[in-house]
LOMARZA-78214 format. One record per residue: residue number from 1; x negated, y negated, z negated of N, C-alpha, C in turn. Coordinates in steps of 0.2 Angstrom, whole numbers. Each point is the difference from the previous one (the first is absolute). Last residue first. Example, Ala and Ser with C-alpha at 12.3 -4.5 7.8 and 13.67 -1.06 7.14 Angstrom:
  resi     nX     nY     nZ    caX    caY    caZ     cX     cY     cZ
     2    -64     11    -35     -4     -6     -1      4     -5     -3
     1     -2     28      0      4     -6      0     -4     -6      0
END
This chain:
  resi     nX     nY     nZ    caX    caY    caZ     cX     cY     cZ
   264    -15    -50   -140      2     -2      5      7      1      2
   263    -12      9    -18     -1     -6     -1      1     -4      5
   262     -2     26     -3      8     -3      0     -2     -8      0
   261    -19     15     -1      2     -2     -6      8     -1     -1
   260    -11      2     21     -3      7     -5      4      0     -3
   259     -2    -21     10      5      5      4      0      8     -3
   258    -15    -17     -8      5     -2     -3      6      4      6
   257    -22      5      2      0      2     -7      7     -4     -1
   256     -8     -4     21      2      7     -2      0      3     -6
   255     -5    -25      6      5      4      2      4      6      0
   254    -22     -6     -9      4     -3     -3      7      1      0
   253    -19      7     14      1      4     -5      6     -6     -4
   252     -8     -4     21      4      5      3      3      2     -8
   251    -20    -11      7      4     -6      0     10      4     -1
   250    -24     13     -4      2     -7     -7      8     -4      3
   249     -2     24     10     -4     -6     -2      2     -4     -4
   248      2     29      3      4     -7     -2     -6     -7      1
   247     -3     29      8     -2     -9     -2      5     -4      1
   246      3     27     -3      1     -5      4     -2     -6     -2
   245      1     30     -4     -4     -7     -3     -1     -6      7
   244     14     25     -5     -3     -3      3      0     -6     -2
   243     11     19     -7     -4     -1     -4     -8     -5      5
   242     26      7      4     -3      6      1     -8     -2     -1
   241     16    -18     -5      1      8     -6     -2      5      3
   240    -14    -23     -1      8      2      3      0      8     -2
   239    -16    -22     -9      1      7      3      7      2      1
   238    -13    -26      1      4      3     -2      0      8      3
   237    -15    -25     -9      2      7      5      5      3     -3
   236    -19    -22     -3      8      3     -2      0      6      6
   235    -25     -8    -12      5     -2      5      7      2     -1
   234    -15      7    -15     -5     -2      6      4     -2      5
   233     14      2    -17     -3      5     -2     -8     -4      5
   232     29      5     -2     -4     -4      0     -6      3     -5
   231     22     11     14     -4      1     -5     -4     -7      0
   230     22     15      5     -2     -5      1     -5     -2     -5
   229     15     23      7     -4     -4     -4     -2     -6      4
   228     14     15     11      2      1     -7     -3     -4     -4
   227     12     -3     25     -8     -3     -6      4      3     -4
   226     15      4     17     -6      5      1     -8     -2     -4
   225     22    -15      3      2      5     -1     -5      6     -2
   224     -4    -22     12      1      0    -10      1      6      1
   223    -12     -1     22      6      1     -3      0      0     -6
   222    -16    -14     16      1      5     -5      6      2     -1
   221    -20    -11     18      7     -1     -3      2      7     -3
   220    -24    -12      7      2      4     -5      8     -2      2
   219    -19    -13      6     -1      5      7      6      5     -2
   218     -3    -20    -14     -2     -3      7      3      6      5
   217      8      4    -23     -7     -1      1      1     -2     10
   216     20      7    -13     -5      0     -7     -8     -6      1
   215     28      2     11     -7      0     -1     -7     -1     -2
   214     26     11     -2     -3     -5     -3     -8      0      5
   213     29     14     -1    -10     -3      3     -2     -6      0
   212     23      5     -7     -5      6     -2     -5      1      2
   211     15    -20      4      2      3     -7     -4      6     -2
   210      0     -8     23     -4     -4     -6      0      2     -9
   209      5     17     26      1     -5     -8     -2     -3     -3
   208    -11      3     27      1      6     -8      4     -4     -6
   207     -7    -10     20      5      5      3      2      4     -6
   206    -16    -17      0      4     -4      3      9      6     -1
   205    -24      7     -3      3     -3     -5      6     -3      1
   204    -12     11     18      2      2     -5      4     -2     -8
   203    -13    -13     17      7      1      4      4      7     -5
   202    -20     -9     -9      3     -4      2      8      0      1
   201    -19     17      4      2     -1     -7      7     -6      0
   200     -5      7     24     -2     -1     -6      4      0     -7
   199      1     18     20      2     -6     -1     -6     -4     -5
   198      3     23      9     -2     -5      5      2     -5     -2
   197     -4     22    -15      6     -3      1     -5     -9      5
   196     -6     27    -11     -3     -3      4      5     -8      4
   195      3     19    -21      3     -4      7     -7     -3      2
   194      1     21    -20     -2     -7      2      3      1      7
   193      8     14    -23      0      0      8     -2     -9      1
   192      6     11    -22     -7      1      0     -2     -3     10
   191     20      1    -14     -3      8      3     -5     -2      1
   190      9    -20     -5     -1      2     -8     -1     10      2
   189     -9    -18     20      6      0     -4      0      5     -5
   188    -12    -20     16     -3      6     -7      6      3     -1
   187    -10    -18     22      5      2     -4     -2      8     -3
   186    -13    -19     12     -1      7      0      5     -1     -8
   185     -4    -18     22      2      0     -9      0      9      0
   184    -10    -21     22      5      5     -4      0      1     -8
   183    -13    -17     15      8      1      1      3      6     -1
   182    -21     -5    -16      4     -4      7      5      1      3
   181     -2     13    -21     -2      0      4      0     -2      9
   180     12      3    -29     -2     -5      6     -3      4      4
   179     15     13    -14     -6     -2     -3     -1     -3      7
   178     20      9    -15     -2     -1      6     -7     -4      0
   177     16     19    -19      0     -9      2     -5      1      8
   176     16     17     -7     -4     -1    -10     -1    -10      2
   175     21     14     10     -6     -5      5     -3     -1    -10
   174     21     12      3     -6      3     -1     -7     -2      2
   173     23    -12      1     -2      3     -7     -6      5     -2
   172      9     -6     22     -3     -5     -3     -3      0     -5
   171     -1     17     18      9     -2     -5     -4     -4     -2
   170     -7      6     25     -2      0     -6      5     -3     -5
   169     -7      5     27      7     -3     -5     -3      4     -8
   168    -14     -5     24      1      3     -5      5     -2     -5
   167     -8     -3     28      5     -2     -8     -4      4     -3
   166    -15     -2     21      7     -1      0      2     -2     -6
   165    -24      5      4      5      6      5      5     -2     -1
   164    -14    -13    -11     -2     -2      6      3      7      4
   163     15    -11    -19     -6      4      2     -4     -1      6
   162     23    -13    -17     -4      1      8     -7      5      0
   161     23      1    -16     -7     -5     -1     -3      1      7
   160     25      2    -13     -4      3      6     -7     -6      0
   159     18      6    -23     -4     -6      6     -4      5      5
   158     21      4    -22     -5      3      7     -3     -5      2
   157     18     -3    -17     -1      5     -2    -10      2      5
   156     17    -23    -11     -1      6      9     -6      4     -3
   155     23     -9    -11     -7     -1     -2     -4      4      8
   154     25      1     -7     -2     -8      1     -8     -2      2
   153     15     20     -6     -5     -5     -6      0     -6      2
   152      8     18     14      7     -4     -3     -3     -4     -4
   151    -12     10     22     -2     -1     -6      6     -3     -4
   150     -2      2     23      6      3     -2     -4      1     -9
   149    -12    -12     12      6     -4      4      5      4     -5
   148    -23      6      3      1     -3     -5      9     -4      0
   147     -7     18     14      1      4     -9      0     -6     -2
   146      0     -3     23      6      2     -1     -1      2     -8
   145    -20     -7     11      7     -8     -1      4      4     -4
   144    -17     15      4     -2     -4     -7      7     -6      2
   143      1     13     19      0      4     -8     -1     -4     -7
   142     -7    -10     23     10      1     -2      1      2     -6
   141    -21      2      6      2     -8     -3      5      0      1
   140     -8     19      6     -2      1     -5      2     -7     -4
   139      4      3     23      5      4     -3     -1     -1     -6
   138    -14    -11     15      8     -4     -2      2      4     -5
   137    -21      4     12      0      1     -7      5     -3     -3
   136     -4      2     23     -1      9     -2      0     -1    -10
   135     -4    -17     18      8      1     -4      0      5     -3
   134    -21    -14      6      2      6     -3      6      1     -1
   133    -11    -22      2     -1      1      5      6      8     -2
   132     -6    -23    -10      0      5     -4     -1      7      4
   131     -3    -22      8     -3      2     -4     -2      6     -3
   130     16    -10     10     -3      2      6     -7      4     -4
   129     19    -12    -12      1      6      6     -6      5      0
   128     -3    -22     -9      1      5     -5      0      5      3
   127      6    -17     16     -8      0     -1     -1      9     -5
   126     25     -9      1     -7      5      7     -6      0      1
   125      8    -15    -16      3      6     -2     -2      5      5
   124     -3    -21      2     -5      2     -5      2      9     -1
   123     14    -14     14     -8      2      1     -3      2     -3
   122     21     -5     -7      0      4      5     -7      2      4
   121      2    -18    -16      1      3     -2      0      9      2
   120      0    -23     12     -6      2     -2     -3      6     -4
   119     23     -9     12     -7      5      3     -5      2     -3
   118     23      1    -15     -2     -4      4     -6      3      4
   117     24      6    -11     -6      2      0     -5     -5      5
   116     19     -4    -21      0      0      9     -7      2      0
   115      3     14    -15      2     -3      5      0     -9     -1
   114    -19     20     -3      5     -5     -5      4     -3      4
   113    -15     23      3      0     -8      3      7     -1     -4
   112    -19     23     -2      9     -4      0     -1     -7      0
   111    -16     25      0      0     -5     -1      7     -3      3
   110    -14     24    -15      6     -4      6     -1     -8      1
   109    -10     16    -20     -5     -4      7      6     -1      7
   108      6      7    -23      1      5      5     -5     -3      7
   107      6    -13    -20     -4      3     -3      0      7      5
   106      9    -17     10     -7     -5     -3     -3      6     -1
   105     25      4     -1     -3      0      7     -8     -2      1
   104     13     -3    -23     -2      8      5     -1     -2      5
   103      3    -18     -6     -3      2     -3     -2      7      2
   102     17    -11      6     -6     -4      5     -6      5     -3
   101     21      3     -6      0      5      3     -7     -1      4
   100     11    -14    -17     -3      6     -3     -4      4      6
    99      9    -23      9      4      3     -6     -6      8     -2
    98      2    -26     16     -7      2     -5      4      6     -5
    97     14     -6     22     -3     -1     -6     -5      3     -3
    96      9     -1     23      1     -5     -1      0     -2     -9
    95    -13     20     17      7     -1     -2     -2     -7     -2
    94    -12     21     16      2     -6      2      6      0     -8
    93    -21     18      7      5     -2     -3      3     -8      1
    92    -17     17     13      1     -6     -2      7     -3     -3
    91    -13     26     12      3     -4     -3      0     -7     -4
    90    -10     21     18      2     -4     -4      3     -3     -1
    89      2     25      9     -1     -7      0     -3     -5     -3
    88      5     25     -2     -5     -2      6      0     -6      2
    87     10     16    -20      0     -7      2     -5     -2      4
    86     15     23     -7     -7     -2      1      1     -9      2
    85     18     13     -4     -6      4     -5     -9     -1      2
    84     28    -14      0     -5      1      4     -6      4     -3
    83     21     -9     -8      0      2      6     -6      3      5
    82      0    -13    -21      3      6     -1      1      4      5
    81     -9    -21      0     -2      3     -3      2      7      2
    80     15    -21      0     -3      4      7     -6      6     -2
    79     10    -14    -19      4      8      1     -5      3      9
    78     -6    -24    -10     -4      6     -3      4      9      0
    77     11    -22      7     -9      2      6     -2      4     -2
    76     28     -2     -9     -7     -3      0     -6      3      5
    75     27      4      2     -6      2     -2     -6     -5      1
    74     24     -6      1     -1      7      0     -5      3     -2
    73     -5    -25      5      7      1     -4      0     10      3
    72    -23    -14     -4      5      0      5      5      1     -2
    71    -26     -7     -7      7     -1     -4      4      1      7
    70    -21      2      6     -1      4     -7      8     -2     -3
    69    -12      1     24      4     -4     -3      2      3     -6
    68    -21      5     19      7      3     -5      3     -5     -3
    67    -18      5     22      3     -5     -5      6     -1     -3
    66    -18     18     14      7     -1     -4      0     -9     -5
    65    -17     15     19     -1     -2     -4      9     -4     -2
    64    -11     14     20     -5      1     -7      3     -4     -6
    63     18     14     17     -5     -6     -2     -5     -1     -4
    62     18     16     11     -6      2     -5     -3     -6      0
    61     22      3     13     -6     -5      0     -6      4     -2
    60     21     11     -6      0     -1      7     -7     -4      2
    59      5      2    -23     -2     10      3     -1     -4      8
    58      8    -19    -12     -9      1     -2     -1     10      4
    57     20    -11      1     -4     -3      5     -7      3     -1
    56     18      9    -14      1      0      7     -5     -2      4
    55      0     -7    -23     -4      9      1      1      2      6
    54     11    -24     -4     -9      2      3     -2      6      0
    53     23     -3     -6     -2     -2      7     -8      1      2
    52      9      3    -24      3      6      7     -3     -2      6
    51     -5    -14    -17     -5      3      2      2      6      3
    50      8    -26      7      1      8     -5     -4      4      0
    49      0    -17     16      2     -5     -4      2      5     -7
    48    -18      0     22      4      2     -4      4     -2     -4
    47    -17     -3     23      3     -3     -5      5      3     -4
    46    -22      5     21      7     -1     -2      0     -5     -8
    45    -22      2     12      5      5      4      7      0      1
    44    -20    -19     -3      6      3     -6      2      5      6
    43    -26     -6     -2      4     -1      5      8      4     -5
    42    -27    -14     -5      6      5     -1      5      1      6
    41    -22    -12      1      0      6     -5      4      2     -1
    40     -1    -17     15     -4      6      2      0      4     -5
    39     14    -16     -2      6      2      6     -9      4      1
    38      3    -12    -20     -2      5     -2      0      2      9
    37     12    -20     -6     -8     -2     -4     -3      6      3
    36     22     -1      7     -3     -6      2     -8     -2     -3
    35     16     20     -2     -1     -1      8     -6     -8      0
    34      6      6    -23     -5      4      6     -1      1      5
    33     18    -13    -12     -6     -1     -2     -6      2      2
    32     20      6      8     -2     -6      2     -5     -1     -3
    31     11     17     -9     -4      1      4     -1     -4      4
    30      8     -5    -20     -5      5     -1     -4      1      9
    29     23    -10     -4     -7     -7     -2     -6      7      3
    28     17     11      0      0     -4      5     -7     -6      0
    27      9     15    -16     -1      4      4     -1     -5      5
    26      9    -11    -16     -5      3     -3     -5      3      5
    25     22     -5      3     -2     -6      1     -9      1      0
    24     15     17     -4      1      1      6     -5     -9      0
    23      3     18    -20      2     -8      1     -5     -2      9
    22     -4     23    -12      8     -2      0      2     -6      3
    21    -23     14      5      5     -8     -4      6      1      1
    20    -25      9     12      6      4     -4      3     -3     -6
    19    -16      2     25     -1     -7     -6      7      7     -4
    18    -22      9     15      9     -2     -1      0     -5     -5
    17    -23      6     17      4      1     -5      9     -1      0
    16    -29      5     11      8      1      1      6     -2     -7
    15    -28     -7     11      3      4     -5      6     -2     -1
    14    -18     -2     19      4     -4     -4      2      5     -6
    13    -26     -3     11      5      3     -1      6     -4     -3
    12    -16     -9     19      2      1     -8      5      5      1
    11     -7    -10     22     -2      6     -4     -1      2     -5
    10      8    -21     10     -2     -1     -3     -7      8     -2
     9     20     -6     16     -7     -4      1     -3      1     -6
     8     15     16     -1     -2      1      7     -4     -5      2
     7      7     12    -21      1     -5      3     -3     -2      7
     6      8     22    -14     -7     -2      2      5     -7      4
     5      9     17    -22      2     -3      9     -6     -2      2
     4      6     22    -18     -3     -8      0      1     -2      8
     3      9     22     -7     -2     -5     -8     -1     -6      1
     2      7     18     21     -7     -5     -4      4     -2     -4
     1     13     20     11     -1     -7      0     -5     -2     -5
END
């Protein structure tokens, strides 16, 4: 059986999915809402209301793509994982609160809709999809969800970064700092390994803890943790502990000598 359905006035590809919700009203809204916005881009195969039931549906189907319900009774969306040694799907998290786990999911490049889930929300969302194209890279973005998730600290440990070949999951604490480059950023880490990472600066900062990356410089984000010295002198700059030299700017140096100092 195809992976995918061909529409037959359209000749689009469709792309196959499950919805999977404990709350039956939930699962219902969802796929009305794509029969009625999406009826050329998706097509629902089935319905789950457990993720005993979906690992059912999902081995019978093999659909491209899972919409998981993150809060259920017996087992949560993130046990369906388990079951499966290869994830040949994708996936789109579905829950009804802003809880820790939105977090992980962000820092695992996964994407999740807010309930009630609306259309325009849902569009955007399979836009990001479509974009991303390569499932062949879920597995590596499950991995980095499931170590921050079962992290007991509370603190996330991992971020998947997008490559122009896929992920790189990277531990945070070893990010030295990230360096602008129009719509990309050339990530550093403390082994010395550069990312070639498809984002912006920007998009980076947004993703990395505040509490530990600062940035220094228009093009520059830093990990405090990895400045040994902070220099003034021909301008500000900062050396990091595998003895690399970073431009601080004027508008940037005030800030980072009072976050330096604890004065923040």
């Amino acid at each position: 059986m195809s992976s995918a359905t061909l529409c037959l006035f359209c000749e689009k590809k469709m792309t196959t999915c499950i919805i999977v919700d404990d709350e039956r009203n939930a699962r219902e809204f969802l796929e009305k809402l794509i029969n009625k916005h999406f009826p050329k881009k998706l097509i629902v195969l089935d319905t789950a209301s457990s993720v005993n039931q979906a690992v059912n549906l999902i081995k019978k189907h093999h659909p491209e793509l899972v919409f998981l319900d993150i809060q259920m009774p017996e087992e949560d969306g993130f046990e369906l994982f388990k079951y499966f040694n290869n994830i040949f799907f994708d996936i789109i998290f579905t829950t009804a609160h802003k809880e820790y786990a939105i977090e992980a999911i962000r820092h695992a490049a996964l994407d999740y809709l807010l309930k009630p889930i609306n259309m325009i929300d849902l569009n955007d969302t399979i836009k990001r999809l479509e974009r991303k194209g390569a499932v062949a890279t879920n597995q590596q973005r499950i991995t980095a969800l499931l170590e921050n998730m079962n992290n007991e600290s509370g603190i996330l440990n991992k971020i998947a970064v997008p490559t122009t070949n896929g992920y790189d999951l990277i531990k945070i604490s070893g990010i030295m700092y990230c360096e602008g480059m129009d719509n990309y950023n050339k990530l550093v880490t403390f082994s010395g390994k550069e990312v070639l990472v498809t984002k912006t600066l920007k998009k980076m900062e947004e993703l990395l803890p505040t509490e530990t990356f600062f940035r220094i410089h228009k093009s520059v984000l830093v990990n405090l943790n990895h400045i040994s010295e902070y220099k003034r002198g021909d301008g500000y700059s900062v050396i990091l502990t595998n003895g690399k030299k970073l431009p601080v700017s004027h508008r940037k140096n005030e800030s980072l000598v009072k976050r330096l100092t604890g004065k923040v």
